[in-house]
N, C-alpha and C positions, 0 to 999 in steps of 0.2 A: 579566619573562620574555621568550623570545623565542619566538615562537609562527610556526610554519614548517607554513603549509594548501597540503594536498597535494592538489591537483583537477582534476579533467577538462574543469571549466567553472568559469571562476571570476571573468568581466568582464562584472559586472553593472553597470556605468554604461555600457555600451556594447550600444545593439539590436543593433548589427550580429554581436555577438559571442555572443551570448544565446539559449538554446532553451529555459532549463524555470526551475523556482525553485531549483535548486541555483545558478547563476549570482549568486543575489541573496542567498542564503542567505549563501555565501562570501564575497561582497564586502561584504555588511552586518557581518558581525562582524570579519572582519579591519579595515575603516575602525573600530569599536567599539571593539577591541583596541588600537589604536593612539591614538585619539584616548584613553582610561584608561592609553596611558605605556607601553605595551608594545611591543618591536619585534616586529614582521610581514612574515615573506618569505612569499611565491604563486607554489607550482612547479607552473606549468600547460602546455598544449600550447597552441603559437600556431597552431594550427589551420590553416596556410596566410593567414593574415591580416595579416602582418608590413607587407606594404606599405598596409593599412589601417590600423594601427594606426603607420608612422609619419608619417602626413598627418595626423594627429589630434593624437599625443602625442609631446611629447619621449624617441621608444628609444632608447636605448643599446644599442651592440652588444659583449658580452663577448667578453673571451679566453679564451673556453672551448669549446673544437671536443674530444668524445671520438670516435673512430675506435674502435665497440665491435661484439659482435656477439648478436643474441637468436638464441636457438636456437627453433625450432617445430616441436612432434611433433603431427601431428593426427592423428584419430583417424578410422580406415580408414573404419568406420562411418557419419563425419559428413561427411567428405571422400572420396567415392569418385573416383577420376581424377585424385589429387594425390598425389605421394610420400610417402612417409612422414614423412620429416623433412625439413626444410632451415632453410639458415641465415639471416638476414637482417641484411646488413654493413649500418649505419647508421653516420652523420658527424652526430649530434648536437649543434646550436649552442644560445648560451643567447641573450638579449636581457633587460636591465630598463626595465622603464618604473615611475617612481617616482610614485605616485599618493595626493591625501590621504596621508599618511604612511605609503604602504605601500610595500613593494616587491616588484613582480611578476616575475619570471624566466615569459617565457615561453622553452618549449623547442622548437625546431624542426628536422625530420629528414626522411626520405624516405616515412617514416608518419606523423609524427605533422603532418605538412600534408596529409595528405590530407581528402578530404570535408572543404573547406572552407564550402559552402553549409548540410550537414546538420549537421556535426560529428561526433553519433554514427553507427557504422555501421548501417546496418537492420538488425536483427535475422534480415532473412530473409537477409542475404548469407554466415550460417556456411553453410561445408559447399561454399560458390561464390567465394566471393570474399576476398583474404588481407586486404583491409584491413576485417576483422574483425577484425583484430588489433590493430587504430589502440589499442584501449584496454590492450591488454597490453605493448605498447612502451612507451605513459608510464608503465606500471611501474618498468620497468626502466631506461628512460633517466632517467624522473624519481628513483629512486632512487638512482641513479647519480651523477646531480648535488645530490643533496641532501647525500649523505656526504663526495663533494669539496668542494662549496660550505662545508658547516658541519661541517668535520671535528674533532673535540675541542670543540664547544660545545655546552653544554648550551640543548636544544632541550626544547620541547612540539610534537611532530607529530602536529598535527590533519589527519587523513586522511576525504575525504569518502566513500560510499558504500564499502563493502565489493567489488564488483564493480570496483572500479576501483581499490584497494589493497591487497588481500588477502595480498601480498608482503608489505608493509611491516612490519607486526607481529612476523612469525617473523624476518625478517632483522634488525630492530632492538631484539629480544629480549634479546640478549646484549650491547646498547650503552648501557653503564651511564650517558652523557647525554641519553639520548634518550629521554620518556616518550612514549608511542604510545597516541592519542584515534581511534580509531574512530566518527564520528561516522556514523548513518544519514538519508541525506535522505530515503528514500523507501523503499520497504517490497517489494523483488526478494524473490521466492522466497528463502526464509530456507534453502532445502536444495539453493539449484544449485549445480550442479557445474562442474569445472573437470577435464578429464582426467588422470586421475592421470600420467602418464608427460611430461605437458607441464610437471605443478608439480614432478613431479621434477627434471625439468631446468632450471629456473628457480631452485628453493633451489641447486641442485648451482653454479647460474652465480656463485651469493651466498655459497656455502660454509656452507650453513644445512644442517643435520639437523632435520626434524621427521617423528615417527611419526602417517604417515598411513592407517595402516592403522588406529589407532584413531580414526579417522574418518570407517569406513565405515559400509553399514549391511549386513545380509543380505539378500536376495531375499525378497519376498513370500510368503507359502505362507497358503493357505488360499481358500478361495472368497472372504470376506469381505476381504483383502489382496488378494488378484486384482483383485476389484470396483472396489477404489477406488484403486490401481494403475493402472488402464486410464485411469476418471474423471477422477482427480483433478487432471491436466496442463491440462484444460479448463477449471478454474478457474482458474488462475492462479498460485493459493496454492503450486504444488509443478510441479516438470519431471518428464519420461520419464527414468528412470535409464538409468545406463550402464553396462555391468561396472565400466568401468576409471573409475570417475569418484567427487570428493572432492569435499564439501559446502567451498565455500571460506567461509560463514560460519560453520561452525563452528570452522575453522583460524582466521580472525580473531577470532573469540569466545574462545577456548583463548590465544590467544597477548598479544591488545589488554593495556594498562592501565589502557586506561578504554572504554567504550564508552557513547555520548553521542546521546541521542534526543530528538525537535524538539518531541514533547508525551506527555504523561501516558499518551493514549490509547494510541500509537504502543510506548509501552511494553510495556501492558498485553499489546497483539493481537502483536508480535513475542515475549512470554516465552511464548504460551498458546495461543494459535490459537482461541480458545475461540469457542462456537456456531459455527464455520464448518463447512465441510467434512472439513478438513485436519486439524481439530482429535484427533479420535482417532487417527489416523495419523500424528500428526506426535509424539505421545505415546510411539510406539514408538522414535521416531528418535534416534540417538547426539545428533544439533544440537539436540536438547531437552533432555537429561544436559547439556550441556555449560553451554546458557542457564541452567538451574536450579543449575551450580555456580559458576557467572561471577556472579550474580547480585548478588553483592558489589560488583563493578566497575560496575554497570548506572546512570546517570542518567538526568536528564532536566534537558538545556541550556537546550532553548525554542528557538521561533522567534519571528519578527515581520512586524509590518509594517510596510517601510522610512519611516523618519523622513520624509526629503522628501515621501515622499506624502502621509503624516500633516499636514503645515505647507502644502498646496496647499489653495487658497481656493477653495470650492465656490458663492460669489456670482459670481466672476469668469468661470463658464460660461453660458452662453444655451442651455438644456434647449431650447426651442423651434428654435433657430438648430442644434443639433447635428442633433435629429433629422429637422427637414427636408432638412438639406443630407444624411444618407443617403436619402430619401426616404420616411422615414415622418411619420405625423402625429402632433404632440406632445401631442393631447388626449386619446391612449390608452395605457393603463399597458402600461409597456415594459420587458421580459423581457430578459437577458443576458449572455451565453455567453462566455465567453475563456479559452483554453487552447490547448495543442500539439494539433494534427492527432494524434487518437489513438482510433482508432473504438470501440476495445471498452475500455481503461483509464478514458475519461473519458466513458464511455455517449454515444457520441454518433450511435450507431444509433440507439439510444434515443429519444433528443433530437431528431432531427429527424421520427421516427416521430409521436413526440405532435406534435410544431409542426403535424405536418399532418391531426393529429387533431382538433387543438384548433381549428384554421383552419376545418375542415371544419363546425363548428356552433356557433363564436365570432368570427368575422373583425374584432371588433374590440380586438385586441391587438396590440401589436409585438414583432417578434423581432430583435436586433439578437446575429449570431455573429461569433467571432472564432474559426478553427480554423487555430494558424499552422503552417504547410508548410516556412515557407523563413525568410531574414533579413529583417529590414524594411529601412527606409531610402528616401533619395530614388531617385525612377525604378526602384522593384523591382516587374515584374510577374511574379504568380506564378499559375501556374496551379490549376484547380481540385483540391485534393486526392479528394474522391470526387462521382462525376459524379450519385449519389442525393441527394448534401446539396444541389448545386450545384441540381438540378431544381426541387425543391422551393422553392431559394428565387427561379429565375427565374419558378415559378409566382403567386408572392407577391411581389411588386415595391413592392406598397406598403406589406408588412407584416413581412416578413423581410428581412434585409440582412446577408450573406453575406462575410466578409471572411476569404483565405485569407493572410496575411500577419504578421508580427510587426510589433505596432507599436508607437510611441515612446510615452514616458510621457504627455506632452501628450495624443496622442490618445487614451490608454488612458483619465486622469483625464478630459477630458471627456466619452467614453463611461461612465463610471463615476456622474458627477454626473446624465447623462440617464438611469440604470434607475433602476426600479421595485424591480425583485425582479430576483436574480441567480441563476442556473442551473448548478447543480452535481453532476452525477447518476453520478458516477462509480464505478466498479467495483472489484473486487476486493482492496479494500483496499489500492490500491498508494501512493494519496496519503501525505502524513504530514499539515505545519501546511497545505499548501494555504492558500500564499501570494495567491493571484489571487481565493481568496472573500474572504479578510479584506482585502486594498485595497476590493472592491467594497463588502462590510459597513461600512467605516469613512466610507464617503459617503453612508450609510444604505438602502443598497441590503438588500431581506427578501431573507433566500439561502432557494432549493428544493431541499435536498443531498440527498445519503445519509445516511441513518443509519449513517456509518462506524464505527468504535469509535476508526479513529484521529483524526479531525475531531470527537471529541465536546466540544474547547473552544468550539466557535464554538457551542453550544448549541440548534442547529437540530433536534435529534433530540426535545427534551422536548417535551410537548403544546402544542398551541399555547395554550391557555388560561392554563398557569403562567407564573406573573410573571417567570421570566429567563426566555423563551422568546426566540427569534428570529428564527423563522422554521416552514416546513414540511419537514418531511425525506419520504424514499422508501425503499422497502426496502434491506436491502444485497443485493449480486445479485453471483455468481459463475457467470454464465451467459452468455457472448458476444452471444447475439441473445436478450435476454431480454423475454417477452411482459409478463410480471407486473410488470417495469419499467417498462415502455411504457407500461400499461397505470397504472400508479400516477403516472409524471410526469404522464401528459396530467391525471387525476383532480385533483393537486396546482394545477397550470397554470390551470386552469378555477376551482380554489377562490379561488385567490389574485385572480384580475380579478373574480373577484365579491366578496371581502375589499375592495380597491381601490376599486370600487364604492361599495358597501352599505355599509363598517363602515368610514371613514375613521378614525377615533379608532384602532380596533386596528390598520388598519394603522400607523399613526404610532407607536402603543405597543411593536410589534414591529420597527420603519425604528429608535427613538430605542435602543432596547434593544441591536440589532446596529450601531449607531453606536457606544456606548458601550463593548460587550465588546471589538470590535476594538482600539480605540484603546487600549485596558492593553495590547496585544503590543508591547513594545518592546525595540529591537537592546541600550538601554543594560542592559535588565533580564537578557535573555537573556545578554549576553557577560557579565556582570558575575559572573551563577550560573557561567557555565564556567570564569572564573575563580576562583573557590573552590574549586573543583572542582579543577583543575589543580595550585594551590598545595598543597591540601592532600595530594593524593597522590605532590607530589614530596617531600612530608614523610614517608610512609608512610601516610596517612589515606585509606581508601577510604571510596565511598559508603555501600555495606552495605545487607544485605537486611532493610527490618522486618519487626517482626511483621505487622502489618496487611495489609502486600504479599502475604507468603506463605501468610497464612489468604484474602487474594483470591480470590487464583491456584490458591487448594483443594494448596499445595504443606505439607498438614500436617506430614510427616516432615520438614521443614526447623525446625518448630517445637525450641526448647528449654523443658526443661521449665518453668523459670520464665515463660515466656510464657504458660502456658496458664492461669498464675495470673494474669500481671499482663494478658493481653490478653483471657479469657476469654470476656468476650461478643462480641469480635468474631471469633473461631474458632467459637461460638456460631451466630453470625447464618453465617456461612460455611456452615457444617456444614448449615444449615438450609436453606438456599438450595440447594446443589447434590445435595442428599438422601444426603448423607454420613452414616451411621447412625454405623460406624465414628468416625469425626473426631468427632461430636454426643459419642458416650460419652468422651473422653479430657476433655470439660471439663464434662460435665454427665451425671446421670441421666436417662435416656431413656423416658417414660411412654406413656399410650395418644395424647394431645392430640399429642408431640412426634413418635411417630411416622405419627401420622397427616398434618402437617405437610412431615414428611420424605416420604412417599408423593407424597402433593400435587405438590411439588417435583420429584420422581423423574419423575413422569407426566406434567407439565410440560417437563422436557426431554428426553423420550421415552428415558431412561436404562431400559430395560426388564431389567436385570439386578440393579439396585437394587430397580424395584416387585417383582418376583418374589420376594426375599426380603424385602420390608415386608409383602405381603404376606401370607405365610407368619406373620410374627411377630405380624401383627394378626388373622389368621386371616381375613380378607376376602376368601372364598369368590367375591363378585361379582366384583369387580373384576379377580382370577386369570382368573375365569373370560373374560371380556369381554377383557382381553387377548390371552389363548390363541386366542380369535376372529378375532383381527385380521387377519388373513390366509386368504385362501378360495381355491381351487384346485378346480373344477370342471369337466367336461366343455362342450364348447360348439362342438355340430357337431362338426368334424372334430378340433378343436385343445382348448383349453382355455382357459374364462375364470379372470382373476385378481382378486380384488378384495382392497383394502386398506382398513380403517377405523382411521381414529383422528381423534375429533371436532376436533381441536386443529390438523391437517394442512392446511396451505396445498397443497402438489402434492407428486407420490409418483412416481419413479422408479426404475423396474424394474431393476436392470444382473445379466445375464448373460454369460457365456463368449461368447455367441452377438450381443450387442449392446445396447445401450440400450433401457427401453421405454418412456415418460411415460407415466403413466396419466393416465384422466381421469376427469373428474369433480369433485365438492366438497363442500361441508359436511359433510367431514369422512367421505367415501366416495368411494372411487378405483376403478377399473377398465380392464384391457384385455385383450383377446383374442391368445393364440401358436396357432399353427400348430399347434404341437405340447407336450408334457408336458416342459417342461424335464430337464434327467437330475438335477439337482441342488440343495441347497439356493439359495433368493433370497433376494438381496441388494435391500434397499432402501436410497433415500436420499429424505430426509423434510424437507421444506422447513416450520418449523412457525411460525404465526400470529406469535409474539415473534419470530420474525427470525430462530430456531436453524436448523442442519441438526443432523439426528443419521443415524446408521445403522443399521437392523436388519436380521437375517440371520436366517428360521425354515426350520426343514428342510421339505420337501414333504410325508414324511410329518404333519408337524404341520396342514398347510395342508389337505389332500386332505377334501373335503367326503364324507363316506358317504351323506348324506342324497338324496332325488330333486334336480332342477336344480331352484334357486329358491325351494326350501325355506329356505335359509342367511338369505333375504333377511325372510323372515317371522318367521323367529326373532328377527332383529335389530329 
């Protein structure tokens, strides 16, 4: 085959050139690709780096100059003080540098050299600055050049990240040599948009029709839509809609021929949303129809972790000589950190919150971070990214060690060989394989993660006590400045030095374990699955949705009937689990035991439209009643107390018309005081002990206590 990867970052043998693990993702499998016999071209942006890159490597400079032009509509809204449209005339050059048997076409232009330090544009520069567009230029000029370059040959285009090729699919649609892999390195808002009058004009550049208006959604309507509407951009999981604005992964999902995912997990939490937030609301969305009919196409490629590091000899380091030469001391168990400068993605609010928590009544551990800002390399001084990380660790000089810089593998692997335990506390599910915990795991480093749903290979999430265990996890958290974060690292942080401590054997037991599980990620195993994958769908063979998947995913109407014969107990156990009474009766009789099961389960993930009717079916008069309780609404002085019970509730969040309100309180009793009597039914959101959120909405009248103040409380 000839496998042609389309990416925004894709020179991972070079620091200078490198910001995240898509860099390492691409250049691991195309080297992989290549060395199994297949050709591999890498249409990427030279980033401004061209004269770096020919002091290094032998470039070649093509005769390929296009003289084309992108057209840009922004949108009034996001861009105020900019015209509406204009044009942007580019002189797009090629250059290859032929590398291990690959060959890289980088592209370079009047945008696509810009931010050559960052690479990516900041996010906060939409709406201010045009070289937010750096990534929609390699759209089009990279597309550009891939159809001249490899005109009439049958290609497989592996396109990385959806946000950065969302073109490619519809325009390569109708090109009977071109099969189109959507691969996701990372986990964007599965519903951002892209202004619809910008993607019109971008297909119209490419002579593409695609009907994008069934790829909208409607406007919110209802209190409960309103609520999590406002909320739900605070998470992460979803953006502030636009009028005029089009989910571009659902146009890449609708159009792709294959769409290809880095692990099992990343699957699951991209088809479902499930226990997050977003999850009921993303239910309602057109880009959920579309996942659940794509479904077919859906893999899982895999990631790894790079070979070389894998073959680097962990004798050949001086743990005591590393850590003194930063300045701490090597006879205390040592903690750490390495990732992109990224405050609220990779919890590193968080993260230095406990460091100074943990300091404050443990001082003997070390903290060794890496939070990279900039390029690495000789002679790069970069300054501090945030001046609260930087405080804290000038307060700790001999115990933290603060490094704002990308740095080279050498130094990476020997800070690697000198932790302990590796710190991974990151947010809103944006990771995928999160490449930089498995190098640290495979030098036996215990990782302190998230309990992500997409990192649940690395097996940090299972109790610590189970035999594949690996470590300790932390809640997942979809909350920018999260307390109960904090609050759980620093708890983990303190467990683990007194593990290190006291119970040397389990630590070892859990160090040998996450040594072990790392080391199966491998680039050969990972390309080898895409390549099946590939082959067989240039034959017509797609992946296909199992049974098993879609009784998961609670997607039982996908079910065929013979399924429900040949897969029966596991639509069964499904059924059981998400308190599907419905789904339970299509493959079994439903008794008192089962649905009392199903109730259990219903109230377990505070599905309170299910208990209501198991309820009813078991005639379980208490538990109606005690629900119906759940919510109190009382006078209190001038305004009104609110109080929330449900014993299962980790934290309860009021959202109104009028604003946010955390309630306080706990085990499994909430409360706060308004000014005033809301006009309207509340809306909560319900953070529950398993790690779910769910949403309940009860009208006021249901709420309003008749009884005297404080009576409610007695009764309870």
């Amino acid at each position: 085959m000839h496998i042609v990867q389309f990416a925004f970052e894709s020179v991972g043998f070079d620091v200078r050139m490198m910001r995240g693990g898509l860099a390492s993702l691409v250049w691991n499998l195309a080297r992989e690709f290549a060395d199994q016999g297949h050709r591999v071209s890498v249409i990427t942006p030279a980033h401004g780096c061209l004269d770096h890159l020919r002091a290094r490597y032998p470039l070649e400079d093509l005769d390929h100059t296009d003289r084309h032009t992108v057209p840009l509509v922004l949108d009034p809204d996001v861009w105020p003080g900019h015209p509406p449209a204009l044009d942007l005339h580019l002189t797009t050059r090629a250059h290859l540098l032929r590398h291990e048997g690959v060959d890289l076409y980088f592209l370079s232009d009047e945008y696509l050299d810009l931010l050559p330090e960052r690479i990516y544009p900041a996010r906060s520069s939409e709406g201010t600055d045009l070289a937010f567009f750096k990534p929609l230029v390699f759209q089009v000029s990279g597309l550009r050049f891939l159809r001249d370059r490899f005109a009439g040959e049958p290609v497989v285009v592996q396109a990385y990240e959806p946000y950065y090729h969302y073109l490619l699919p519809p325009v390569l649609k109708a090109d009977p040599n071109a099969l189109v892999v959507s691969t996701l390195a990372s986990n964007m808002p599965i519903d951002q948009q892209i202004h619809r009058p910008q993607l019109e004009a971008l297909l119209k550049l490419f002579d593409t029709e695609t009907d994008l208006g069934a790829l909208t959604d409607p406007p919110p309507a209802g209190a409960r839509a309103e609520a999590m509407a406002a909320h739900l951009p605070s998470t992460h999981l979803t953006e502030r809609k636009n009028a005029d604005g089009v989910g571009y992964f659902a146009l890449t999902a609708a159009t792709a021929d294959l769409i290809d995912f880095l692990t099992h997990g990343q699957l699951d939490f991209y088809s479902t949303l499930r226990d997050t937030p977003f999850e009921e609301a993303f239910r309602q969305l057109t880009v959920a129809r579309i996942v659940r009919r794509t479904a077919e196409r859906q893999f899982v490629g895999g990631c790894a972790v790079p070979d070389g590091w894998l073959a680097r000899d962990p004798a050949a380091v001086d743990r005591a000589d590393v850590l003194t030469s930063l300045g701490l001391d090597p006879a205390l168990p040592t903690f750490y950190h390495s990732a992109r400068f990224s405050v609220h993605h990779k919890g590193q609010v968080e993260l230095f919150r406990a460091i100074e928590a943990v300091l404050a009544t443990d001082p003997d551990v070390n903290f060794v971070v890496r939070c990279a800002v900039a390029a690495g390399g000789d002679d790069v001084t970069v300054a501090a990214g945030d001046p609260y990380f930087q405080e804290v660790a000038d307060r700790h000089p001999d115990r933290v060690h603060l490094d704002w810089a990308m740095a080279d593998e050498d130094t990476l692997h020997r800070e690697a060989v000198a932790a302990d335990f590796c710190l991974f506390p990151s947010k809103f599910e944006l990771d995928s394989f999160l490449i930089a915990q498995g190098q640290l795991m495979a030098f036996g480093a215990v990782p302190i993660a998230t309990a992500q749903e997409v990192t649940t290979h690395y097996r940090h999430h299972l109790p610590r006590r189970h035999r594949d265990a690996t470590g300790l996890h932390v809640p997942r958290s979809f909350t920018e400045d999260d307390p109960l974060l904090t609050a759980a690292l620093t708890a983990r942080i303190r467990e683990a030095a007194r593990l290190h401590r006291d119970d040397p054997a389990e630590y070892r037991r859990l160090s040998d374990n996450a040594r072990a599980l790392a080391r199966r990620f491998t680039w050969r195993r990972a390309a080898t699955t895409r390549l099946a994958v590939f082959a067989a769908a240039s034959a017509g063979v797609l992946p296909g949705l199992t049974p098993e998947r879609a009784a998961e995913y609670g997607w039982f109407d996908s079910l065929a009937d013979t399924d429900r014969i040949t897969h029966r107990r596991e639509i069964a156990d499904a059924a059981l689990r998400l308190g599907d009474l419905a789904a339970y009766r299509t493959v079994a009789p439903a008794g008192r035991p089962e649905l009392e099961q199903l109730l259990a389960a219903a109230l377990e993930r505070a599905d309170f439209a299910r208990c209501a009717d198991l309820t009813a079916l078991l005639d379980d008069t208490g538990t109606a009643a005690e629900l119906d309780r759940r919510c109190l609404v009382e006078p209190a002085g001038r305004g009104v107390r609110v109080e929330y019970r449900l014993p299962h509730a980790e934290s309860v969040l009021l959202l109104l018309p009028t604003g946010e309100h955390p309630l306080t309180g706990g085990d499994g009793r909430f409360e706060t005081v308004l000014p005033a009597e809301p006009a309207g039914p509340l809306v909560f959101l319900l953070r529950l002990r398993s790690g779910r959120f769910a949403w309940d909405e009860r009208p006021l009248d249901a709420c309003r206590s008749t009884a005297p103040a404080g009576t409610a409380r007695e009764r309870s």
